[in-house]
N, C-alpha and C positions, 0 to 999 in steps of 0.2 A: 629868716622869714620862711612860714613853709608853703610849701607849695600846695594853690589852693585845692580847696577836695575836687572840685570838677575835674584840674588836670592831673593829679592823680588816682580820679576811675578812670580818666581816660588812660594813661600809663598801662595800669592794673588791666584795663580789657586789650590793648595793646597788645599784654604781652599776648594774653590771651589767643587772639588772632593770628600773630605772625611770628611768635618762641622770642626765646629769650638771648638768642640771637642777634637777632633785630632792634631790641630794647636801650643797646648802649648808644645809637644816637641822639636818644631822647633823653637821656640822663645827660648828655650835654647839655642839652634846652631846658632842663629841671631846676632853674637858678632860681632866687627868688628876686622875682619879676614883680615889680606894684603894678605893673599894668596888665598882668595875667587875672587879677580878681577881674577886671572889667570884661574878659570874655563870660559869656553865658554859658553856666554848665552842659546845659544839653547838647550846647555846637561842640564841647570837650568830646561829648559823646558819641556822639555822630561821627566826625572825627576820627577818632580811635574806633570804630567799630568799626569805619568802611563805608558810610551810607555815603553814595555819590551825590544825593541831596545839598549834604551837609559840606561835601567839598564846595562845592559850588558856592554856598552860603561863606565857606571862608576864605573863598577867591573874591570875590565881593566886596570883601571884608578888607581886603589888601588894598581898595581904592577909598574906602572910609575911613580906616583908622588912624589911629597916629601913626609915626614910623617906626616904635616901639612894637604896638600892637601887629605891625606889617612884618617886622622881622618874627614874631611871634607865629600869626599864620605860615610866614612861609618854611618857619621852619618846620610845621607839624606837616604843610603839603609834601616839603620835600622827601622826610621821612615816612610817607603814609603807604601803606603796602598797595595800594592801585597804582595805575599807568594812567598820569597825568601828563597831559600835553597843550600846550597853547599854540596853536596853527593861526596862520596867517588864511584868508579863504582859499589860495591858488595850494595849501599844504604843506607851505615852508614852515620848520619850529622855530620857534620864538623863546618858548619855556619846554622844561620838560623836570619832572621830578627825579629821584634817584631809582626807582622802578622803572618808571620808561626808559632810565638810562643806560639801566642795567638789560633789561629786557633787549635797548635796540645794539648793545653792545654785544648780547650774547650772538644775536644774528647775523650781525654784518660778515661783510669777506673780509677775511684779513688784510687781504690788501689793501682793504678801502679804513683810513682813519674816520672814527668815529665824527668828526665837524665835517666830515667831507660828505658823508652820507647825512647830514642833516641839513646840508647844503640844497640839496636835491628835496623833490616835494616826497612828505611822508608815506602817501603811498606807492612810491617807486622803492622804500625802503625793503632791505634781503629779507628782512623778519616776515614780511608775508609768502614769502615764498617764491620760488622762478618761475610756475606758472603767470601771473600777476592775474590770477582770479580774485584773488585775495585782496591786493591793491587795490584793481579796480569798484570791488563795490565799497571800500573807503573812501575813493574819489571821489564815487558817486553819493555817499553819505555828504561828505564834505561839502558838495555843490549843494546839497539840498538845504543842509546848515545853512550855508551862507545867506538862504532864501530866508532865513527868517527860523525855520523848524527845527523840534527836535528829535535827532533819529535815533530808531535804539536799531543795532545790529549786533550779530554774531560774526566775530573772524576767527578763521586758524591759522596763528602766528608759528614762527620755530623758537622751540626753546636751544637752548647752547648745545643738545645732545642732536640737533636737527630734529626733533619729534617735535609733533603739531601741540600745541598750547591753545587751549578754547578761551579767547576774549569773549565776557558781557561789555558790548561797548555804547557809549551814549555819545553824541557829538552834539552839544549846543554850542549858539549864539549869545557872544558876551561884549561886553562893552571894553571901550581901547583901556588900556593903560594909560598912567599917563606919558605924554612926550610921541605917544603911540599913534599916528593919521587915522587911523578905522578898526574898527572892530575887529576881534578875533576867533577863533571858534575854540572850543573848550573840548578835549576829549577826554573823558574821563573812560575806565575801562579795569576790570580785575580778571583774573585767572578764573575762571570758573572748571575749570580741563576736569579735578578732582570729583566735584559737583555734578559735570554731565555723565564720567564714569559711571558711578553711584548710579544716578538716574535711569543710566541703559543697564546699568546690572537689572536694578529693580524692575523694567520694561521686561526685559526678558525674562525675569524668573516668573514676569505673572504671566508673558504668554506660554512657559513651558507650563506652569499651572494650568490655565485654561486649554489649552492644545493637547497636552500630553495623555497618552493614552490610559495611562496610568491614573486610579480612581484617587484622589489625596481629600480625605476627610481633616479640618484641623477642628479641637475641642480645646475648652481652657481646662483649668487644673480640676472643675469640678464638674468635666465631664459634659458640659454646655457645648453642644457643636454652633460656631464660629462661622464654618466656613466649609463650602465642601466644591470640586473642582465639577464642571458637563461630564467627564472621563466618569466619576466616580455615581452622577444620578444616572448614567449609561448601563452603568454597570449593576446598580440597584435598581433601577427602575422608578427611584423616587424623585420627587423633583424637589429642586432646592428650600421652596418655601417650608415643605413636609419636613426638612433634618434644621432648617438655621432654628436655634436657640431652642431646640430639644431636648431632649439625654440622648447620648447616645448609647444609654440602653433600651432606647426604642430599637435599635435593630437584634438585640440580643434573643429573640420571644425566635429569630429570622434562622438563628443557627440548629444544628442537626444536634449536634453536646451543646447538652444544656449545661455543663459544667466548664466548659471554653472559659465564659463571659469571666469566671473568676479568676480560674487559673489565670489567662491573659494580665486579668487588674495585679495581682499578686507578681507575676514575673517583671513588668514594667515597672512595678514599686521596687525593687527590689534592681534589679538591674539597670534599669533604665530602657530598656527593648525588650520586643518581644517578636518571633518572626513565627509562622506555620502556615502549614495549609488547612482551610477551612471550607467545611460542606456549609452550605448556608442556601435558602430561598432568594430570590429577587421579592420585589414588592410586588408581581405579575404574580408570582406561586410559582416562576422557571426555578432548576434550578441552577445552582452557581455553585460553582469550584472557584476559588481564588487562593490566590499566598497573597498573605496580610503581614507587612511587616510595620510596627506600632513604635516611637518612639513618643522620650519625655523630654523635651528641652525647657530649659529652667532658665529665667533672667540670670543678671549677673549677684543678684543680691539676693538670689536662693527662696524670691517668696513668690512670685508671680512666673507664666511658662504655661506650654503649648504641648499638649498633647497632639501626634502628626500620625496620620496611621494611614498608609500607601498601599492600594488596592490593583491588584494584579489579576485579570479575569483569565484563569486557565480551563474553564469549562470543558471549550472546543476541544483541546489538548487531551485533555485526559477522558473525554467521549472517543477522540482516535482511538488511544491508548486501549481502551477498554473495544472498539471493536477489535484491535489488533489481535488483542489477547485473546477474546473470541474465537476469531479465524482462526487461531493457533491452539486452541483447545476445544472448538468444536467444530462438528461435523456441517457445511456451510447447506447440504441437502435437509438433512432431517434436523438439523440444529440439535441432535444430539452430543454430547460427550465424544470425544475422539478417541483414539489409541495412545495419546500421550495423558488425556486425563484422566482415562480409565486407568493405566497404570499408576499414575498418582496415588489416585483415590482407593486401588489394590495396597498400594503400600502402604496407605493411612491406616487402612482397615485391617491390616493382616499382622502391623503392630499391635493394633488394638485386642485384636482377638488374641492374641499371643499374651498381654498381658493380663485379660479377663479368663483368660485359657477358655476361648468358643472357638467354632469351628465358624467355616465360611465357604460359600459355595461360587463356583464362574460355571457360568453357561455361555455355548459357543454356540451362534445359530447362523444355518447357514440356507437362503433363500433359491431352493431348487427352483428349475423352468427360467431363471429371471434370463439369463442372455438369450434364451429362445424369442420370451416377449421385445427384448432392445432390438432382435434379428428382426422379426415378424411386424412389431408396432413401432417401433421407435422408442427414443433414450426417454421420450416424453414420458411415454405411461410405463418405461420401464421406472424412471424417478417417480410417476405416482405411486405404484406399489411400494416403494419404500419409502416416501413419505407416511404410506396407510400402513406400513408396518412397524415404523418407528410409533407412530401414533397409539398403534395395539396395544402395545410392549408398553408403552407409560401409563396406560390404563388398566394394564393386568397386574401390575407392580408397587411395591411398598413405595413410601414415598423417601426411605433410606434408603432401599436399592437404588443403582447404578444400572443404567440402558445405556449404553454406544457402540457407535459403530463403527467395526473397524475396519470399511471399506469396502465397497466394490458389492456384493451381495453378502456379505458376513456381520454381526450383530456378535455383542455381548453383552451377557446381565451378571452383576456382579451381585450375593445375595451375603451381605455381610450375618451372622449367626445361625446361618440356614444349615442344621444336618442333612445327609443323605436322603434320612423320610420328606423333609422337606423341600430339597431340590427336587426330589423324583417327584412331588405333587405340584412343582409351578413349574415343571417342565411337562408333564399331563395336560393343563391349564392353558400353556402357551401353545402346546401343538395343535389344541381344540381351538381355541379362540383366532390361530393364525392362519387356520384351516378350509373358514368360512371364505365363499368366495367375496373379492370385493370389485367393485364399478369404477373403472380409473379412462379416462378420456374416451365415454360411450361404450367401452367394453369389458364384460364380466371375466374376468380375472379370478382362477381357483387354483391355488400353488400349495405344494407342498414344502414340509421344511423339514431338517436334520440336524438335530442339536446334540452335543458333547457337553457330559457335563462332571465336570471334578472339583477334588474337594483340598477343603488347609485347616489341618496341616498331615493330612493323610497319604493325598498324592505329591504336592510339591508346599517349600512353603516361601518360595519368591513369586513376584507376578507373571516373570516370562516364564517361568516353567510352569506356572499352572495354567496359563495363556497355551505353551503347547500340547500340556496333558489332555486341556477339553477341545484342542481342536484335531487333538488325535482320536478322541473319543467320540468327535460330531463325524472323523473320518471313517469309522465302523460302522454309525449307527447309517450312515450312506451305505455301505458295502447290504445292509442287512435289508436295507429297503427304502423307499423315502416317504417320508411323515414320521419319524422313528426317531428316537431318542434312546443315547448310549451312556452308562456309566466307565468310568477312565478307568481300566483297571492294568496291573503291572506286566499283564499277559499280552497286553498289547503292544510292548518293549518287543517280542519276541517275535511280532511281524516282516517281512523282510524288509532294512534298512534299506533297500534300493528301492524295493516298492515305495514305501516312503516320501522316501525321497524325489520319485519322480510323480508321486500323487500331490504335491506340494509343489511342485517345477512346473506342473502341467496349466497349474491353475492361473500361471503368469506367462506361459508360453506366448499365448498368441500377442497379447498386448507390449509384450520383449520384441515382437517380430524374427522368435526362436523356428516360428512354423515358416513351411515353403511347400511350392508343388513342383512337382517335375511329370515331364509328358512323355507319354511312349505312343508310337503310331503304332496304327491300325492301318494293314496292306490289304488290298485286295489281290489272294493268291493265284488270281487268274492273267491279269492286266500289269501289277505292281504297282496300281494307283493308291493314292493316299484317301483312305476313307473316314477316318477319326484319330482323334486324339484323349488318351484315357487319364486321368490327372491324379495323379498318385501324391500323397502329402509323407513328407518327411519331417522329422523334426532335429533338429541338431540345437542340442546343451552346451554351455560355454563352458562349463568344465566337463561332463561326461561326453559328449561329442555325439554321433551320430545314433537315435533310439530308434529301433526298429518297430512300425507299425503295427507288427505283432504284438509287439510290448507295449505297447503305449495305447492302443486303440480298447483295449479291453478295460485300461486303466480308466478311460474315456468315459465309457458306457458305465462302468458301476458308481462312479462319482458325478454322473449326470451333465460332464462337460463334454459330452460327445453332439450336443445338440446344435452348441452353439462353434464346435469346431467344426462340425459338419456344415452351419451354412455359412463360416469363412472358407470354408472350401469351395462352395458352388458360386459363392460370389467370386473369388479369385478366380477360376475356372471359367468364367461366363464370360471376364470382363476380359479377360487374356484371349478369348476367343475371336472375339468382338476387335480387340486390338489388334489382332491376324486380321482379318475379314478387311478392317480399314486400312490396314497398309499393304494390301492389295491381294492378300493372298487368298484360293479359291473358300468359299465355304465350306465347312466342313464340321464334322461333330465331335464336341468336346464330352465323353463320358466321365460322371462323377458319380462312387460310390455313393450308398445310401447303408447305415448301418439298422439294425431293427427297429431302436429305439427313435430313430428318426422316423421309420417309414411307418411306425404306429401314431406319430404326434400329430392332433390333429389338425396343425398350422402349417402341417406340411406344403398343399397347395398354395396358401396363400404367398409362404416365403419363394415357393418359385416362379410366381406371377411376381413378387416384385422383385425379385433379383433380376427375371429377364426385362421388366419392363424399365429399372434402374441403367441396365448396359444398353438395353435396343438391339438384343440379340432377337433372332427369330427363334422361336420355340423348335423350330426342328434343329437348329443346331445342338441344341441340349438331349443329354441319352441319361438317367437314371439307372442305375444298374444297384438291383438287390439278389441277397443272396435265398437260394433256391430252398433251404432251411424259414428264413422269413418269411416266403409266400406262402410253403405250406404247414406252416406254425397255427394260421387260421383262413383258410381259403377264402372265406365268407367276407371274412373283414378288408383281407389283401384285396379281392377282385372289387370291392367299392372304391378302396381309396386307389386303386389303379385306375380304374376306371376314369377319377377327379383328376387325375392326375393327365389323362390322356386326353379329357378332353382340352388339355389348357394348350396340347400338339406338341407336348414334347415326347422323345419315343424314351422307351422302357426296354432291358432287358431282364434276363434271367442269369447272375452270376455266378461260377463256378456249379454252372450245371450237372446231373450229374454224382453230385457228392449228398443232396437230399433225399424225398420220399414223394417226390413228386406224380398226381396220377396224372397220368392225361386227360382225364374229363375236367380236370384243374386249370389243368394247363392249358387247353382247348379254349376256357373262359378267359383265360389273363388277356387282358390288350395290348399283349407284348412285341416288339420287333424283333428281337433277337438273342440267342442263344450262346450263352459263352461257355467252352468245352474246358473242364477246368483242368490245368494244367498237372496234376496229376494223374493224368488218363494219359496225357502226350507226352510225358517226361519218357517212358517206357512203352512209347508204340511199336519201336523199332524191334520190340524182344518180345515181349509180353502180348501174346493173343489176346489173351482178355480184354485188355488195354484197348488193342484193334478194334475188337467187338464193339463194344461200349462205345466206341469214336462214332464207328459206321454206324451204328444204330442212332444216335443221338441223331449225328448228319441226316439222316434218313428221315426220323423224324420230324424234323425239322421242314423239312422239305414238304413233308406231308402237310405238316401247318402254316406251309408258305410261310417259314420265318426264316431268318438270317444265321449262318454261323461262323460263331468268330472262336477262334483257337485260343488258347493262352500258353502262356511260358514255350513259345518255338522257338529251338536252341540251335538246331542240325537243320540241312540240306534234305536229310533224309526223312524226318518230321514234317517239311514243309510239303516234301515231293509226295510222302502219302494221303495227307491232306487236301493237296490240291489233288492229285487223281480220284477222290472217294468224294468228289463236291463239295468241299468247306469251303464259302467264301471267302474271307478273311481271316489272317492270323498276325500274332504281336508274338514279340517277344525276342533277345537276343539275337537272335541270328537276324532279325533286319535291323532294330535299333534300341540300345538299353534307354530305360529314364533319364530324361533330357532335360536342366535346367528351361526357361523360356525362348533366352536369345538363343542357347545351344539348337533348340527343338527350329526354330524359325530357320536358322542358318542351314540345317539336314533338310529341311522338307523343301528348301528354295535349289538346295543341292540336288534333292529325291526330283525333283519336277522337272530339271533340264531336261530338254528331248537329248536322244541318245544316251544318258546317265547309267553311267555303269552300276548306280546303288538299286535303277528300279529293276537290272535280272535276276530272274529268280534262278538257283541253279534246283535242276529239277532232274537227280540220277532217275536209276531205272524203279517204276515203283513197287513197293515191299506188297510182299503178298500177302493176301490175308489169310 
């Protein structure tokens, strides 16, 4: 007889369900049975599927049938892959299937035999665990059963590896058995553990979907957008309803390559990914950097599948990136071109022109006056002028040439194709038009400039060397005057390498902190009292060592950096003064040369009003001293700006007197204090009448103009002693104290001041006759 078709679909989904495994207890039960037709196929199904429904209906079924059809049921409960249980209401088992058997066997303690533990109420059993969280809300299901209800709960039981097993569990109320006193409670329950898995995967991948920062567009195969993540309308600016069931070649129109949209469809056919960075619009008109990387995922039967394309917003990123590179290729004042792109872009060009065989020109320009304006006005309007000079130079200029600047007051214009006739006509053009004076923070600003300009592949034909050809050639057209412009030529090799060298050293000196002063007193030849201090600048080279102001101050003056050395001089000197005065030492006057070039500028005044009013020096501690050649170079113009200068109360002398052409109706007008004997007259007083003469006379003079006079270079005893017998005030010079670092100079004058000090006697032999 064969077994009817209901319990062989039920069989057939059996296996289905719980493997094949499981299936040999049921092929015990598979006999043929005349009383198996009498069950309904659907309960076969139910059954063998698992519906807890259908248990229930064939627990039921166990108190109506006959005892054929009872052995029937219970064999399919015993076998059913749930956890079936028949409790008593206080939790004691009654029945239990071969899953609940197996289940409570996996859990128990060893020690404890299986009847022993069933002995005890089911939710005291190890399977829920040693907290007894677990038990207890069984308990409490159990109780509420017993009321009548049916509970659905969730427990986590231990599987035999101790890890938690997720029960779906139901607990009803069922009717006794028979031979049974009272009713029982039915717990029915499967493994669901797999199921909740699953479940919390899926939870999570949609919140990493919706959460993640990441833009995730999904389309089907024919390009129909599906679905798209907040991350990804964040990042387009679109909102959801605008992309679901689109194309998504509506964002195509959005990209910068309008050729992407294909490439992309062709690499994904073809590969199955596709990854880049892509320029693209937002829906606003911002725009957007992102990396798009595009997959195909394809069901398993190759006809249905998801296009997935994950959107990366690197905008921000690559706006750094791009200011970064900025700052490192341009200039962050004028936003010019720097010295690293300007060499670049020499290289580019100077292949180029090598290959078309043209020529190309560099022009070196270099912004005379500017550290006088940074001295006199501030770094303010010294940076307006080169903002308004970078600004010129882009308007005087091709829009292939090259403007940058390479620092501090220097420019260059790079003129790719340009010959000689046409460098020397946009370097005409530039000295005119840079020439006009310009208005930079309230005041009119008229500067001169001095451009070098050489050629490739004539003079050099790499960038650094034609970099130093035109800025040896901007270094002559300095020498020859300023507003003036010089061609590079190979005779300019033949200049002295140490000039050079130190015309190129000097222009970095001060900002090296290569420069320094050192102080020499000024005595009074009468008393030995300390009357001034004259501040003399040195400079010392870290590989040539110590340059002589001889050598270096000339170099000063023809290259226009004597301006701004000159008022770090009288700054440093004011402020060192100042810093005597407050650490308690008497008043006294600090003298500071004045070179020509200085004492013609007409910011003269102002820079010494603010350097004294910078320190809080009183103006009489300050002395000026120029040379006797400068005042009468043009008397007319000296005794004005002496005049400005005196009224602001600082005193003035007349340097290395003596050695000029000075008349006395000149000299009569100057608003000067004092007289300095230049030391060439006193080097040979001792021998040389003439010498005498010229002293006495000066002295004399002097006296007549009610001025002061101060000696220079006193070496001897005997220098000193005819000077003070013939009425010179004051003299300096070796024989009382050589130039004296700061601390050095404070340490001697604290020495010089003790009462009784042997350094303030003068020795004073017999005096020399004249």
């Amino acid at each position: 007889m064969k077994v009817p078709a209901p319990a062989s679909l039920a069989l057939r989904r059996l296996r289905l369900w719980v493997g094949l495994g499981a299936a040999w207890p049921i092929a015990s039960w598979a006999q043929p049975l005349e009383a198996a037709r009498a069950l309904p196929g659907w309960l076969w199904s139910s059954a063998a599927l698992g519906s807890l429904g259908g248990m229930t209906l064939l627990w039921r079924l166990l108190r109506q049938r006959s005892a054929v059809d009872k052995a029937l049921v219970e064999t399919m409960l015993d076998h059913a892959p749930q956890f079936l249980v028949l409790v008593t209401p206080d939790g004691r088992v009654i029945r239990h299937n071969r899953t609940a058997r197996r289940w409570m066997q996996e859990a128990r303690l060893e020690q404890t035999p299986l009847h022993a533990s069933l002995n005890a109420p089911l939710w005291r059993h190890a399977m829920w665990g040693p907290d007894g969280q677990q038990g207890e809300r069984l308990r409490l299901a159990l109780a509420q059963a017993a009321g009548g209800r049916i509970v659905k709960l969730e427990l986590n039981s231990l599987d035999d590896r101790g890890a938690p097993r997720t029960m779906e569990m139901t607990v009803r109320p069922v009717a006794a058995l028979p031979g049974q006193p009272r009713g029982h409670l039915l717990i029915e329950a499967q493994d669901v553990t797999t199921r909740r898995h699953a479940e919390e995967k899926l939870r999570l991948a949609a919140a990493v979907y919706e959460q993640t920062r990441e833009g995730v567009l999904i389309a089907d195969l024919r390009g129909v957008i599906l679905s798209v993540n907040p991350a990804f309308c964040e990042i387009t600016a679109f909102q959801p309803e605008e992309l679901q069931g689109q194309s998504i070649q509506l964002l195509s129109p959005l990209l910068h390559d309008a050729a992407l949209p294909q490439a992309m469809q062709d690499e994904v056919r073809r590969t199955g990914h596709w990854q880049g960075e892509v320029m693209s619009m937002r829906r606003n008109g911002a725009p957007l950097t992102a990396w798009v990387s595009m997959s195909l995922r394809r069901e398993a039967d190759q006809r249905g599948g998801h296009l997935i394309a994950i959107v990366h917003d690197v905008t921000s990123v690559r706006q750094v990136e791009q200011k970064l590179l900025r700052r490192d290729h341009f200039d962050g004042l004028t936003d010019l071109p720097n010295r690293q792109l300007l060499v670049d872009r020499m290289t580019q060009a100077m292949a180029q022109a090598r290959r078309h065989q043209q020529p190309l020109a560099l022009l070196f320009l270099d912004v005379n006056q500017l550290r006088h304006v940074n001295d006199n006005f501030g770094h303010t309007a010294g940076d307006g002028i080169l903002r308004e000079v970078a600004q010129r130079l882009r308007q005087s200029l091709r829009e292939v040439d090259t403007v940058a600047r390479l620092g501090g007051d220097e420019f260059a214009v790079l003129l790719p194709g340009a010959t000689a006739e046409g460098a020397s006509q946009v370097a005409d053009k530039l000295i005119e038009r840079l020439a006009l004076p310009c208005r930079v923070e309230g005041q009119e600003f008229s500067l001169t400039f001095s451009i070098g300009v050489a050629l490739s592949p004539d003079d050099a034909d790499t960038p650094e060397a034609l970099l130093r050809c035109a800025d040896t050639a901007m270094y002559r057209a300095k020498l020859e005057g300023r507003g003036r412009w010089c061609f590079y030529s190979a005779d300019m090799v033949n200049r002295s390498a140490r000039q050079l060298q130190l015309e190129a050293a000097l222009r970095r000196a001060e900002e090296r902190n290569e420069l320094a002063l050192v102080y020499q007193p000024q005595l009074c030849l009468q008393s030995g009292r300390l009357v001034g201090m004259e501040a003399l600048i040195r400079w010392k080279h870290p590989e040539l060592g110590m340059i002589s102001p001889a050598e270096f101050i000339p170099l000063a003056e023809s290259s226009g950096q004597i301006l701004s050395i000159g008022a770090w001089v009288m700054r440093t000197a004011v402020r060192q003064m100042k810093q005597w005065i407050d650490d308690g030492q008497p008043s006294n006057v600090v003298a500071v040369n004045l070179s020509a070039v200085q004492f013609r500028d007409p910011g003269l005044p102002e820079l010494v009003q603010k350097v004294l009013d910078d320190a809080g020096l009183p103006p009489s501690c300050l002395e000026l001293e120029l040379t006797e050649s400068v005042a009468a170079h043009n008397p007319a113009e000296a005794c004005e700006i002496m005049d400005r200068l005196h009224a602001l109360g600082v005193r003035l002398s007349i340097d290395d007197f003596g050695t000029g052409f000075s008349s006395l109706s000149h000299l009569k007008r100057f608003p000067i204090h004092t007289l300095k004997i230049d030391q060439s007259f006193v080097r040979d007083i001792g021998t040389d009448p003439d010498d005498r003469a010229i002293v006495q006379a000066i002295i004399q003079m002097a006296r007549a103009l009610r001025l002061t006079t101060i000696a220079e270079g006193v070496e001897t005893d005997e220098q000193a002693a005819f000077l003070q017998s013939h009425g010179c005030e004051a003299a300096q010079g070796y024989r009382f104290c050589k130039p004296l670092p700061p601390e050095d100079a404070l340490a001697w004058v604290q020495n010089h001041t003790r009462p009784n000090s042997a350094a303030r006697a003068l020795i004073t032999p017999a005096p020399i006759q004249a």
